[in-house]
C-alpha positions as CSV (number, residue, x, y, z in Angstrom):
1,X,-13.1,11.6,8.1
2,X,-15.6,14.2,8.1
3,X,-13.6,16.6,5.7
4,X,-13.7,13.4,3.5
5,X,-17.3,12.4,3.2
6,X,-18.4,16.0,2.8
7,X,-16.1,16.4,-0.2
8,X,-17.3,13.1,-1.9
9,X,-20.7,14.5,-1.3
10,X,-19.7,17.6,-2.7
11,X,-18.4,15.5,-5.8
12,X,-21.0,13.5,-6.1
13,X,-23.4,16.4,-6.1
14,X,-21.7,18.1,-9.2
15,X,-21.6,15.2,-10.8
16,X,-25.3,15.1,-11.0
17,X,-25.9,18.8,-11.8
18,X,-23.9,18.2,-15.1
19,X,-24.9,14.6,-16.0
20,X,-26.7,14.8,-19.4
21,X,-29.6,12.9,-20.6
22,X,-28.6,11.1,-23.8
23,X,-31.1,8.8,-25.7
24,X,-28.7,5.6,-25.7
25,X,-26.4,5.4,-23.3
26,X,-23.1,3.1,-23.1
27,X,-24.9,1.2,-20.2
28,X,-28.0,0.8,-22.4
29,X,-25.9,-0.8,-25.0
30,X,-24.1,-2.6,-22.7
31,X,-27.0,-4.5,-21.0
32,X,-28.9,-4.5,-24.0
33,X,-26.1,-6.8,-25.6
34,X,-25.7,-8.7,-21.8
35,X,-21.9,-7.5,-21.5
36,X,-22.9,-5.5,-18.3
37,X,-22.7,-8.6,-15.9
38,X,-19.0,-8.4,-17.4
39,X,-18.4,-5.0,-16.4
40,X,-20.3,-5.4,-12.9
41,X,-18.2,-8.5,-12.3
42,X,-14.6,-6.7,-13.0
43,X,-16.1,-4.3,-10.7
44,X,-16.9,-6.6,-7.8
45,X,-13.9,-8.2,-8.1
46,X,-11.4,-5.6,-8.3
47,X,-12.9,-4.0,-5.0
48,X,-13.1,-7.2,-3.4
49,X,-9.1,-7.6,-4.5
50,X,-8.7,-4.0,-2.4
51,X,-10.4,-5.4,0.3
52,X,-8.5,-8.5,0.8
53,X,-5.0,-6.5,0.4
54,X,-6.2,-3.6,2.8
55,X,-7.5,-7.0,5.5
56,X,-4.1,-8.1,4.9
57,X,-2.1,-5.1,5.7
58,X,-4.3,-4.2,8.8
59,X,-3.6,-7.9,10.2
60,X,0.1,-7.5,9.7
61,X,0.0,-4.3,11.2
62,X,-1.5,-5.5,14.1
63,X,1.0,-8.5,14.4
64,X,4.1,-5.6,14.2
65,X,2.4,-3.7,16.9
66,X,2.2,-6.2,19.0
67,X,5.7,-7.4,18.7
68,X,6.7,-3.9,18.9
69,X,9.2,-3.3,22.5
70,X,7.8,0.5,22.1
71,X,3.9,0.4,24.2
72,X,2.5,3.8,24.2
C-alpha cells in the first residue's frame, strides 16, 4: 500500500512540473458554456458505479468465506 501511494505521489508530482499554462483552457470553455456539470456528473457517476461493483464483490466474498469448510 505504501509502494502505491508514493508512486501516485510521484505521478502526481510530475504531472505538475510539466503542466503548462495556456490562456484558454478546455475547462474554461467548458464551464464557460455550462457543459462542465456534464462532465463532473459522468465523473461522479462512473466512480460511484466502481464503488457499488467493488461493495458488491467484497460482500460476496465475505458470504463465500464464510461458507467456506477450509477456516485458517
Amino acid at each position: 500500500m505504501k509502494k502505491i501511494l508514493v508512486t501516485f505521489l510521484m505521478l502526481m508530482i510530475a504531472v505538475q512540473l510539466f503542466a503548462q499554462d495556456q490562456g484558454s483552457t478546455i475547462s474554461d470553455s467548458l464551464y464557460a458554456s455550462g457543459k462542465i456539470y456534464v462532465v463532473v456528473a459522468c465523473i461522479v457517476l462512473i466512480l460511484l458505479g466502481l464503488l457499488f461493483f467493488l461493495f458488491s464483490i467484497e460482500k460476496r466474498l465475505k458470504k463465500l468465506e464464510k461458507n467456506s469448510p477450509d477456516k485458517n
